[in-house]
N, C-alpha and C positions, 0 to 999 in steps of 0.2 A: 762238166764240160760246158762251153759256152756257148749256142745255141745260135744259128746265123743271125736273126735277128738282132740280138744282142749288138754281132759283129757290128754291124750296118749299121744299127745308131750311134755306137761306138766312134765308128769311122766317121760318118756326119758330124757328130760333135768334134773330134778334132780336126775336121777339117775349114770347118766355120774358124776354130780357135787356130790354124794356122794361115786365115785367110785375115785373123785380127791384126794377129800380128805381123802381117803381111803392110799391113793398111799404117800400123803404129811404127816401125820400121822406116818406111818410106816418109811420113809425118817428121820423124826427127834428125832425118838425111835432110830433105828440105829447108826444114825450119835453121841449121846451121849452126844452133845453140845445144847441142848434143853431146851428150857424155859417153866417149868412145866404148868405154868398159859395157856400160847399157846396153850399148848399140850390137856389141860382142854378143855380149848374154841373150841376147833378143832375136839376133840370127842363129845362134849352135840350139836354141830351144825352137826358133822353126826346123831348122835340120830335124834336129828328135824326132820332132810331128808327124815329119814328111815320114823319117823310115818308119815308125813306129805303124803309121798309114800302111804303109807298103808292106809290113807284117801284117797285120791285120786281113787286107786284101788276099794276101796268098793263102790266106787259111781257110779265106770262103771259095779257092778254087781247089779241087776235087783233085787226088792224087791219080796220076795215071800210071798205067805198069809201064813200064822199057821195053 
């Protein structure tokens, strides 16, 4: 099993890589000379990040009973 720590740096590292592509994203919206398909692939792979983030997260909080 994967130990919180683990999680945490986990989640810090993709969130940096979905703060890149955040930044690379925005760069080739501006710049005007973009290749749609890219720009596709570039957004559904921040998507991933985000939920993947947000799994991540829910596992480092604690089940509660009903």
């Amino acid at each position: 099993m994967i130990n919180k720590e683990e999680i945490q740096r986990r989640i810090i590292e993709l969130d940096v890589e979905h703060r890149d592509l955040d930044a690379v994203i925005e760069m080739l919206t501006l710049d005007g000379h973009h290749d749609q398909l890219q720009l596709r692939r570039l957004k559904k792979r921040k998507l991933q990040l985000k939920d993947y983030i947000t799994l991540l997260k829910m596992q480092l909080v604690p089940d509660v009973p009903a």
